[in-house]
N, C-alpha and C positions, 0 to 999 in steps of 0.2 A: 434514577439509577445512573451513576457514573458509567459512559464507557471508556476503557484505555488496553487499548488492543496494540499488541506486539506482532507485526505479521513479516512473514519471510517471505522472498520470494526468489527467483533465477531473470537472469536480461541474457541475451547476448549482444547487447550496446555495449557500444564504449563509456566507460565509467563516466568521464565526464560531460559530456551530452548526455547521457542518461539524467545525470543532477542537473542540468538544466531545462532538460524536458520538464522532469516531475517538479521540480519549481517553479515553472511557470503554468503547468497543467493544476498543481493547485491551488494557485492565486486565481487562475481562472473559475474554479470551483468555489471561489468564494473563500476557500482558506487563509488559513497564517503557517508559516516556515517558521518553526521555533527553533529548530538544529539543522544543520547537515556537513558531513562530510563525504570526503570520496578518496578513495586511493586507485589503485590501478584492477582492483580483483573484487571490492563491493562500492557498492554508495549507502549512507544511512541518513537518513531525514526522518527530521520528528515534526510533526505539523499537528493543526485543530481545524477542524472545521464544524459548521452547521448541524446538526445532527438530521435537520429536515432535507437536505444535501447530501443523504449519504450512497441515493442512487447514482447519482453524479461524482461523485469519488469516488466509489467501486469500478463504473464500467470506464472510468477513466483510467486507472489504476492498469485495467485490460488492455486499453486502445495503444496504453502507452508502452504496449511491449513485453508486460511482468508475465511471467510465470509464476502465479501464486504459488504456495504451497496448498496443502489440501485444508491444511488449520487453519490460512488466511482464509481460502473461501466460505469457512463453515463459519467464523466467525462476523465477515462481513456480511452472508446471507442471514447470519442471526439478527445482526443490527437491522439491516434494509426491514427485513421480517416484521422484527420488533419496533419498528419504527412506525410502517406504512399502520397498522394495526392503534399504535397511540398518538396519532398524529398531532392532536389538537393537544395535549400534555406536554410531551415532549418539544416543540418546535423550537423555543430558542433554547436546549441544551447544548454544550459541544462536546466534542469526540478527540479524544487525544489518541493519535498515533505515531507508533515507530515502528518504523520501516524500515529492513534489513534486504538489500538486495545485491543476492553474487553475480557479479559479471563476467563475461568469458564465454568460450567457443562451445559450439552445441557439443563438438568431439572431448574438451575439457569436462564438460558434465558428463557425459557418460563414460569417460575410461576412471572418473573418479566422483564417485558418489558423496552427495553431501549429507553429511550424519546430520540425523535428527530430520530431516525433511523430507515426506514427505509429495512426492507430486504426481500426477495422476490424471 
């Protein structure tokens, strides 16, 4: 099974240290950086990693600050799930991700709600 998961998330980092966190957070994971941009309100990076790796990219994902959505963590708790369960199968597959994360002030997210998200 292919996975290729689209997850959202919220930062209150500054845009661009954010994209250099989560690129180097996931080289450290053993990842590849296949995309990224940033502007001043999201950063977006597309990466692959490990599939046997994908505890280590979820709670990394965490440490580095993200406010998942509720649909990112269901879908990365599927993966870890689905993974830890076919271990020996699955181990060199990869995982493609894109990653969508709004940046900005805790008072910016809540005087203006972001449609379609989410979080919880």
């Amino acid at each position: 099974m292919l996975w290729k998961l689209q997850l959202s998330a919220l930062c209150v980092e500054d845009s661009s240290r954010l994209m250099r966190f989560l690129s180097g957070t996931i080289l450290a994971c053993g990842g590849w950086v296949l995309s990224r941009s940033c502007s001043e309100s999201d950063v977006r990076i597309g990466f692959e990693f490990e599939r046997s790796g994908c505890v280590e990219v979820y709670t990394s994902l965490i440490a580095a600050g993200l406010e998942l959505s509720q649909d990112a963590h269901q879908r990365l708790t599927e993966l870890c799930q689905c993974t830890r369960y076919r271990a020996l199968e699955v181990r060199e597959e990869t995982v493609e991700v894109e990653l969508e994360v709004l940046t900005g002030s805790r008072e910016r997210f809540a005087a203006r709600p972001v449609e379609g998200l989410k979080f919880g």
